[in-house]
N, C-alpha and C positions, 0 to 999 in steps of 0.2 A: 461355478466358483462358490467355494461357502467362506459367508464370510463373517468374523464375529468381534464383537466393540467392548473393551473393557475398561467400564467407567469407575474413577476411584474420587474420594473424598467428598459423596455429594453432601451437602451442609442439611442439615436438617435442624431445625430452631429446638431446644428442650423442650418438653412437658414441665410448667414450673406448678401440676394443679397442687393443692395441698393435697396430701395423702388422708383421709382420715382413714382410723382402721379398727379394730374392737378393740385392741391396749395403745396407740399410737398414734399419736398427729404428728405427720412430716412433713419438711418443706420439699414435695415433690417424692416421688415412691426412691427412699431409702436416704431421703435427703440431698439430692442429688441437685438439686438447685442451687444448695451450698459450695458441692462442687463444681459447679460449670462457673461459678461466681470467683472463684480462687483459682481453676484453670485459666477465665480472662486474664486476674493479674499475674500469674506465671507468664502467659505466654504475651503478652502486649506490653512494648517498654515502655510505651507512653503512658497506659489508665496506672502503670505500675511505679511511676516517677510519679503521676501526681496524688496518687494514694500517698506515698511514704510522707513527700511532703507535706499534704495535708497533719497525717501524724503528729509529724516534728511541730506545725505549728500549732496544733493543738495544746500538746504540752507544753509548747513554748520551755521555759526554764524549768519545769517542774510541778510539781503537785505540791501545796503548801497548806498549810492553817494559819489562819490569820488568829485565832485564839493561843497558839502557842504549842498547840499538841503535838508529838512529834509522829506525823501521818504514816511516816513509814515503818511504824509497832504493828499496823495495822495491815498496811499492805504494801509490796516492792515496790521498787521502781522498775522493776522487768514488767510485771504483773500491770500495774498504769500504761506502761507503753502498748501489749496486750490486750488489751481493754481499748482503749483507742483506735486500734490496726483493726480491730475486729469490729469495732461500732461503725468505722468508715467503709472497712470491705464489706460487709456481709447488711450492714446499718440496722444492727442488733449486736449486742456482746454479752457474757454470759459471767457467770460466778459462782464460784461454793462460796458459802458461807461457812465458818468453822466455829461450831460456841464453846464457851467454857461451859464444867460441868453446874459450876455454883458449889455454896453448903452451906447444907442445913444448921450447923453447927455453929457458923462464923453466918449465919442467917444471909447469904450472899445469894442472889437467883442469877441463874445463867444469862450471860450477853455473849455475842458476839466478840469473837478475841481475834479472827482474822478474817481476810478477801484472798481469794485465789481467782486468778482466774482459768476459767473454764474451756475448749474448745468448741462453739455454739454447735457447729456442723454435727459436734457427738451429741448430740441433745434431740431428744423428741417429746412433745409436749403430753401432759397426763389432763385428760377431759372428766370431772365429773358429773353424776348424773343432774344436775343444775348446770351443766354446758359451761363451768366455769372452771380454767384451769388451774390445777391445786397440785403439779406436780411435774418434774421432769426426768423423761428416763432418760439415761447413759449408756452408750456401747461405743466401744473400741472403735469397732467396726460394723455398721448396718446392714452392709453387703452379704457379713459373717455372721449373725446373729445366732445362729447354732451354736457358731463356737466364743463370741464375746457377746455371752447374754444380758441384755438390757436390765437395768437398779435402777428401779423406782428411789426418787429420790422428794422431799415434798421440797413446793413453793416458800422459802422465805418472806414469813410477813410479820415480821417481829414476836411473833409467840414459838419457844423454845417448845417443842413436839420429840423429846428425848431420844431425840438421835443426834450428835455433835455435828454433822454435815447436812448442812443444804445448800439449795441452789435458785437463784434471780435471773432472771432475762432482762433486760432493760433496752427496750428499743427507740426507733422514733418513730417520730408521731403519721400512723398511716390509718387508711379508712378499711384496710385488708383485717379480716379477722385474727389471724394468728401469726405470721409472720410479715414485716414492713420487708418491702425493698429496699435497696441501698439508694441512695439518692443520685447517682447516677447511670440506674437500669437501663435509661434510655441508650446508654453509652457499651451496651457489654458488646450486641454484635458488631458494631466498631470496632473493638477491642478484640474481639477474633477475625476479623479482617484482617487487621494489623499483625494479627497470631499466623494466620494463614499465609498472609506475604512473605513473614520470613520463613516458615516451611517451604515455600515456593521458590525462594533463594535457592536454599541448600539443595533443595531437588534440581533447580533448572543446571546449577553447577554440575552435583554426580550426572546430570542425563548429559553432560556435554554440552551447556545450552541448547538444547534443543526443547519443543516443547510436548513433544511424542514424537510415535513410529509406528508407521506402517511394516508389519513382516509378511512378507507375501513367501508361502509355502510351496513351492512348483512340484512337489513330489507326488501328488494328489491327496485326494479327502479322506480323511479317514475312515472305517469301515463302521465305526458308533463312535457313538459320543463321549463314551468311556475314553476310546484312544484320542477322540478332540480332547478331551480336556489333559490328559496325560501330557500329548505331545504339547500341548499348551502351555503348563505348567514347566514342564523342560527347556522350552524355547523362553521362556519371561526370565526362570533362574540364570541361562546360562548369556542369553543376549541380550539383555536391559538390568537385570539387577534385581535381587529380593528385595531391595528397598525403593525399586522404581513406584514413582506416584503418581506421574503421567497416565493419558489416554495412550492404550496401544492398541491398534488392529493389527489383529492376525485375520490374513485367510489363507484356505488352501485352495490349491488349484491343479486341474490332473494336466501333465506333460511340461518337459523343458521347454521352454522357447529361449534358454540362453544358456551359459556353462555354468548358472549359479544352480541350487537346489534353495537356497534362502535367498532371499531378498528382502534389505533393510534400509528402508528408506526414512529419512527424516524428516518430521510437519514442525513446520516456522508458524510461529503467530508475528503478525505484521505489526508492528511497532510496541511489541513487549513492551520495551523500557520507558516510554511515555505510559503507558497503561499501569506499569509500576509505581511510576512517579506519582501520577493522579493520584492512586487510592492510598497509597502512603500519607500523601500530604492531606486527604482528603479524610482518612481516619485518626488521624493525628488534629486534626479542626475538629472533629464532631466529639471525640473524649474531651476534647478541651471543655466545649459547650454542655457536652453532659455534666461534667462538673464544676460548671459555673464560674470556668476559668477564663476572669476578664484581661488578666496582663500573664503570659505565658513565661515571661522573662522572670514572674516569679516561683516558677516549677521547672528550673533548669532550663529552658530555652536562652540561647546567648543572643545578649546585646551588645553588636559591637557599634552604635555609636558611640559611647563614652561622650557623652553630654552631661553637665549637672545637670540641664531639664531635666533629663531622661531617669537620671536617677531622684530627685524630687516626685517626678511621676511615678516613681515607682514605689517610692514610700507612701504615696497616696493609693494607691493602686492597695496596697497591703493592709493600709489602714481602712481602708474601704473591703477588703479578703473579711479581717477579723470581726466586720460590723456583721457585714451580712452574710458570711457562712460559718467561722470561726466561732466566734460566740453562742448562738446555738446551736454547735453540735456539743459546745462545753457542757451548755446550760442542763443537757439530757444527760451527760453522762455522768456530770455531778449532783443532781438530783439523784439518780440511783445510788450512790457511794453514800452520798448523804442521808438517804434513807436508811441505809444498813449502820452505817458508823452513828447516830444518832442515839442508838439504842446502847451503845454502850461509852460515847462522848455526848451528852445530849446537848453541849454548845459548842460543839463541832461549826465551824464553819471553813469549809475548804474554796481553793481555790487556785487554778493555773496560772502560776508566774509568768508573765509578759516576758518577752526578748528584750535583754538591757535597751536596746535601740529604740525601741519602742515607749518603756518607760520613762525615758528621758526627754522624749519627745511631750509624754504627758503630762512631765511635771513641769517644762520648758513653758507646757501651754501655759498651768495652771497660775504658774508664776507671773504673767501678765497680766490677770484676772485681779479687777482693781477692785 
């Protein structure tokens, strides 16, 4: 009998080294690091409910100046929400910079007139011969570099170098040379576990619940391996499916011993749906953890006690969110806006608007304060 095992989806962890290269530093060969980082949150509902979250509480209400400026001359409110998604997914965010020309005439030197933001993942870093980076290139696509060739573009650092665009990286704070991790890396392969169970739904449904199959060929073996794989390739499209993701063993074997020519049996795993459960529930705890998520009921997990405790608890629970992760991730990403907006407000001072709820609580306190 021959017989042969066809194994699908084996997991293999990514390459995250940096790339260095003679015009290019990438996160990973072609930036691809970037992308298994935003594959996570496509494909995991969990790390992808507490990303958004995070977001919204971030900006809370808005972006403001407490001097009076009206911030959004400078930069959207698409573009701030942008910048946020991106400093939390990827924990780095990116920016053109756009100057005015200035004149000579009206004796005006150019600043800064606007912020875009940027796609990081399109971004690769520019090294000079002092190993200090002074520049970042752009492509469409890195994959395609042939056809969306990389623009040098220089580093913004408040001197106008007469070109009206540039571009800033603003990350945080990591001991990695050129690209930080997101601050919850520990959390991605979780996050494709999570990716992987529900592929494994949708499959275990099309196969019929089952969890493979044995096809046993009684007609005998083929005469090369050519026609093994042939007939191989025939038997998988036309009796499991082109989309099958399942283990299938085929073998062949010479002579009938029954009125079949195929034979297609089905393999059970012994308590699937416990084994479902676990790692569901089990990668759904470990994103939590990765992201330093102490009360879940504030990233959409439902609480039905319906207790005041509980909701007391949970305003503490939030107020305690905003000390120790909320606040500094603000603190880095308006420090970068504020470096750029400075040059052309130089008493700029901005700042994310709290949730009424939360502001009222503030000044509720402050009000007691004899």
């Amino acid at each position: 009998m021959d017989v042969e095992i066809i194994n699908f989806n084996n997991y293999v962890l990514p390459d995250i080294t940096v790339s260095v290269g003679t015009k290019y530093i990438m996160n990973g060969d072609n930036n691809e690091f970037f992308t298994y980082i935003e594959k996570r949150y496509n494909g995991s509902p969990t790390n992808a409910g507490v990303i958004n979250s995070y977001v919204n509480y971030i900006i809370g209400e808005g972006l403001v100046d407490k001097s009076g400026i009206n911030i959004h001359k400078y930069i959207s409110k698409k573009d701030i929400q942008l910048i946020c998604m991106d400093y939390k997914l990827y924990g780095q965010y990116s920016v053109q910079i756009v100057w005015s020309q200035g004149s000579k005439l009206l004796k005006q030197d150019p600043q800064p007139i606007l912020i875009k933001h940027i796609n990081t993942e399109k971004l690769a870093l520019n090294q000079n011969s002092l190993g200090e980076i002074d520049g970042y290139w752009y492509s469409f696509d890195w994959e395609n570099k042939s056809r969306y060739k990389p623009k040098l573009y220089a580093k913004f650092d408040g001197t106008y170098k007469d070109n009206p665009i540039e571009i800033l990286t603003v990350s945080r704070i990591s001991s990695k040379p050129y690209f930080a991790n997101p601050d919850y890396s520990s959390g991605l392969q979780w996050a494709h576990i999570e990716e992987e169970l529900s592929n494994g739904a949708i499959n275990h449904i099309a196969n019929g619940f089952t969890a493979g199959k044995i096809i046993n060929c009684k007609g005998g073996v083929p005469a090369t391996e050519e026609l093994k794989r042939k007939y191989k390739a025939q038997i998988i499209e036309k009796l499991t499916g082109s989309s099958n993701k399942n283990k299938v063993i085929i073998s062949f074997s010479d002579g009938l011993d029954s009125g079949d020519e195929i034979e297609v049996k089905n393999l059970e795993v012994a308590q699937l749906d416990t084994q479902l459960v676990y790692f569901s529930e089990e990668a759904e705890k470990k994103i939590y953890k990765a992201h330093s998520v102490t009360n879940p009921a504030l990233f959409g997990e439902i609480d039905n006690s319906g207790l005041a405790s509980h909701k007391d608890e949970q305003k503490e629970a939030l107020k305690t969110l905003y000390r120790s992760n909320i606040k500094p991730m603000r603190e880095i990403i308006l420090d970068g806006l504020e470096f750029i907006l400075k040059y052309a407000e130089p008493n700029i001072d901005i700042r994310f608007e709290d949730f009424e709820d939360l502001r009222v609580d503030d000044a509720t306190k402050n009000n007691h304060i004899l």
